[in-house]
C-alpha positions, 0 to 999 in steps of 0.5 A: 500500500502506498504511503501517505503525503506528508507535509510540515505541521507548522511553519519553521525557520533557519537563517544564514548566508548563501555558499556562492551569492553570500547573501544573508537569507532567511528560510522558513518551510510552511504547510501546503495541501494535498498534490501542491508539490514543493515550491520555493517562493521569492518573498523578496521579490513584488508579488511573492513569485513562486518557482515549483521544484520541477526540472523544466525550471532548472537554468544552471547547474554548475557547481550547484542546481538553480530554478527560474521562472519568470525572471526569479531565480533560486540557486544552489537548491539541492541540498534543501530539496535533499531534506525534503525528500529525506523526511519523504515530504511531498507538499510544502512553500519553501519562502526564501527572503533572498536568492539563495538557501542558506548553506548552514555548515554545507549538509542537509542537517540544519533543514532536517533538524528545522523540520523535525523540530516543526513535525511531519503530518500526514495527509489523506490521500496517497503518495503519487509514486513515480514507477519505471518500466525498465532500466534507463540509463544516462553516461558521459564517456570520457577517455579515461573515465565517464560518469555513468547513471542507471535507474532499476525498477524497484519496489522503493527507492534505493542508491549506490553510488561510488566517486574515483577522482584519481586523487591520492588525497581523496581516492574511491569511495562508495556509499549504499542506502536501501532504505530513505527512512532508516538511513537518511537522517543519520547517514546522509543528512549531516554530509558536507560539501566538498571542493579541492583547493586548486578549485577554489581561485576558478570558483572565485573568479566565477562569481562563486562560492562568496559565502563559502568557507571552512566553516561549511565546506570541506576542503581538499589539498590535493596537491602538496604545497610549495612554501611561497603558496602559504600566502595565496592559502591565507588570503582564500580562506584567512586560513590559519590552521594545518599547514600542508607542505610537501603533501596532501590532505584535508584542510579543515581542522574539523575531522570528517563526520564518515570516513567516505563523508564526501562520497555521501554528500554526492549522494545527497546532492542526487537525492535532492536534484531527483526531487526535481522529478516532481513526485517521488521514484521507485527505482534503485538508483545506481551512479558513478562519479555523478555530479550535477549537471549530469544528475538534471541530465538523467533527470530529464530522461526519466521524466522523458520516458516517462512522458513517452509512456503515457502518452502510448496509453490506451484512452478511456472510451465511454459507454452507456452504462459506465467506462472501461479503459480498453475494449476488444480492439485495444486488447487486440493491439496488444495482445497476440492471442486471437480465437479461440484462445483470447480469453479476456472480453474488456478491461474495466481498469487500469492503474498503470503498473499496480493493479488491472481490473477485467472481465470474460463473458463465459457462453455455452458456444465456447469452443471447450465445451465440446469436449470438456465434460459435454454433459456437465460444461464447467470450463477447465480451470486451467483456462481460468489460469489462463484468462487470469494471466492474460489479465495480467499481461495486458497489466505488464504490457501496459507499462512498457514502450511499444506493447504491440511489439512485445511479449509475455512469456509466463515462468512460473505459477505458484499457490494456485487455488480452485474455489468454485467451478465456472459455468455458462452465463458466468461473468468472470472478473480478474483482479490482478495486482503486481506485487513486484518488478524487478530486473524484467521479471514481475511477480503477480497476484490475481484473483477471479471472482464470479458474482463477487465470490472467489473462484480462483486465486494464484501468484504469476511470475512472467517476463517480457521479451521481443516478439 
C-alpha cells in the first residue's frame, strides 16, 4: 500500500548566508495541501513569485542546481530539496527572503533538524509514486573515465553510488542506502560539501562560492604545497590552521563526520536534484562519479520516458452504462492471442503498473465445451489460469514502450487455488495486482471472482521479451 503525503505541521525557520551569492537569507518551510508539490517562493521579490521544484525550471547547474521562472531565480537548491525528500515530504512553500538557501555548515542537517523540530503530518490521500518500466540509463564517456547513471525498477527507492577522482588525497569511495527512512537522517543528512583547493581561485573568479568557507565546506589539498603558496592559502580562506607542505590532505581542522563523508554528500546532492522529478521514484538508483549537471541530465530522461509512456496509453472510451479503459480492439493491439484462445472480453481498469481490473463473458458456444465434460460444461480451470494471466499481461504490457511489439512469456505459477467451478452465463472478473518488478521479471497476484465470490486465486511470475 502506498504511503501517505506528508507535509510540515507548522511553519519553521533557519537563517544564514548563501555558499556562492553570500547573501544573508532567511528560510522558513510552511504547510501546503494535498498534490501542491514543493515550491520555493521569492518573498523578496513584488508579488511573492513562486518557482515549483520541477526540472523544466532548472537554468544552471554548475557547481550547484538553480530554478527560474519568470525572471526569479533560486540557486544552489539541492541540498534543501535533499531534506525534503529525506523526511519523504511531498507538499510544502519553501519562502526564501533572498536568492539563495542558506548553506548552514554545507549538509542537509540544519533543514532536517528545522523540520523535525516543526513535525511531519500526514495527509489523506496517497503518495503519487513515480514507477519505471525498465532500466534507463544516462553516461558521459570520457577517455579515461565517464560518469555513468542507471535507474532499476524497484519496489522503493534505493542508491549506490561510488566517486574515483584519481586523487591520492581523496581516492574511491562508495556509499549504499536501501532504505530513505532508516538511513537518511543519520547517514546522509549531516554530509558536507566538498571542493579541492586548486578549485577554489576558478570558483572565485566565477562569481562563486562568496559565502563559502571552512566553516561549511570541506576542503581538499590535493596537491602538496610549495612554501611561497602559504600566502595565496591565507588570503582564500584567512586560513590559519594545518599547514600542508610537501603533501596532501584535508584542510579543515574539523575531522570528517564518515570516513567516505564526501562520497555521501554526492549522494545527497542526487537525492535532492531527483526531487526535481516532481513526485517521488521507485527505482534503485545506481551512479558513478555523478555530479550535477549530469544528475538534471538523467533527470530529464526519466521524466522523458516517462512522458513517452503515457502518452502510448490506451484512452478511456465511454459507454452507456459506465467506462472501461480498453475494449476488444485495444486488447487486440496488444495482445497476440486471437480465437479461440483470447480469453479476456474488456478491461474495466487500469492503474498503470499496480493493479488491472477485467472481465470474460463465459457462453455455452465456447469452443471447450465440446469436449470438456459435454454433459456437465464447467470450463477447465486451467483456462481460468489462463484468462487470469492474460489479465495480467495486458497489466505488464501496459507499462512498457511499444506493447504491440512485445511479449509475455509466463515462468512460473505458484499457490494456485480452485474455489468454485465456472459455468455458462458466468461473468468472470480478474483482479490482478503486481506485487513486484524487478530486473524484467514481475511477480503477480490475481484473483477471479464470479458474482463477487472467489473462484480462483494464484501468484504469476512472467517476463517480457521481443516478439
Amino acid at each position: 500500500m502506498n504511503k501517505l503525503q506528508r507535509t510540515v505541521k507548522v511553519p519553521t525557520s533557519y537563517e544564514g548566508i548563501g555558499l556562492h551569492t553570500g547573501n544573508t537569507t532567511k528560510i522558513t518551510f510552511l504547510p501546503a495541501p494535498i498534490n501542491s508539490g514543493i515550491k520555493f517562493v521569492r518573498k523578496d521579490l513584488p508579488g511573492s513569485p513562486q518557482i515549483p521544484a520541477f526540472i523544466d525550471y532548472v537554468s544552471d547547474s554548475r557547481r550547484g542546481t538553480t530554478l527560474k521562472l519568470n525572471g526569479a531565480s533560486v540557486h544552489t537548491v539541492e541540498h534543501v530539496l535533499a531534506a525534503l525528500a529525506g523526511l519523504q515530504i511531498d507538499n510544502v512553500a519553501v519562502e526564501l527572503s533572498s536568492n539563495e538557501p542558506p548553506v548552514g555548515d554545507g549538509s542537509a542537517q540544519p533543514f532536517v533538524d528545522a523540520i523535525l523540530k516543526a513535525g511531519i503530518e500526514e495527509q489523506d490521500t496517497p503518495k503519487d509514486y513515480l514507477v519505471i518500466e525498465g532500466p534507463i540509463f544516462y553516461s558521459e564517456l570520457k577517455e579515461e573515465e565517464g560518469v555513468e547513471l542507471v535507474a532499476i525498477p524497484s519496489v522503493d527507492f534505493s542508491l549506490t553510488l561510488m566517486i574515483d577522482y584519481k586523487n591520492p588525497a581523496l581516492g574511491a569511495q562508495y556509499t549504499a542506502f536501501f532504505s530513505l527512512e532508516d538511513d537518511f537522517i543519520k547517514g546522509y543528512a549531516p554530509a558536507r560539501t566538498f571542493c579541492f583547493l586548486h578549485e577554489v581561485e576558478e570558483l572565485k573568479r566565477q562569481g562563486l562560492i562568496k559565502g563559502g568557507s571552512l566553516q561549511n565546506a570541506i576542503v581538499i589539498c590535493d596537491q602538496p604545497l610549495k612554501e611561497e603558496e602559504l600566502s595565496d592559502l591565507k588570503g582564500l580562506f584567512g586560513y590559519e590552521g594545518k599547514v600542508f607542505i610537501g603533501k596532501s590532505g584535508i584542510l579543515n581542522d574539523i575531522p570528517l563526520r564518515y570516513p567516505n563523508e564526501p562520497c555521501r554528500h554526492k549522494a545527497l546532492d542526487l537525492i535532492g536534484d531527483l526531487c526535481l522529478l516532481g513526485r517521488p521514484l521507485k527505482a534503485h538508483v545506481l551512479a558513478a562519479r555523478s555530479g550535477h549537471r549530469a544528475n538534471v541530465a538523467f533527470v530529464k530522461k526519466i521524466r522523458e520516458m516517462c512522458i513517452k509512456r503515457a502518452e502510448r496509453k490506451p484512452a478511456p472510451k465511454p459507454t452507456s452504462t459506465g467506462s472501461y479503459s480498453m475494449d476488444i480492439n485495444a486488447i487486440h493491439s496488444i495482445m497476440p492471442h486471437r480465437y479461440p484462445f483470447l480469453l479476456v472480453d474488456r478491461v474495466l481498469s487500469l492503474e498503470e503498473g499496480k493493479r488491472v481490473v477485467a472481465i470474460k463473458n463465459v457462453t455455452i458456444n465456447e469452443p471447450f465445451f465440446n469436449g470438456h465434460f459435454p454433459g456437465h460444461p464447467i470450463m477447465p480451470g486451467v483456462l481460468i489460469v489462463e484468462a487470469m494471466a492474460q489479465a495480467g499481461g495486458l497489466l505488464l504490457l501496459n507499462t512498457v514502450e511499444n506493447p504491440e511489439r512485445k511479449l509475455l512469456y509466463f515462468m512460473g505459477i505458484d499457490k494456485v487455488r480452485f474455489r468454485k467451478p465456472v459455468l455458462p452465463g458466468d461473468q468472470l472478473r480478474f483482479e490482478v495486482e503486481m506485487l513486484q518488478f524487478r530486473r524484467g521479471i514481475c511477480k503477480m497476484a490475481g484473483k477471479t471472482y464470479v458474482d463477487g465470490e472467489l473462484v480462483t486465486e494464484a501468484e504469476l511470475m512472467a517476463t517480457i521479451v521481443e516478439r
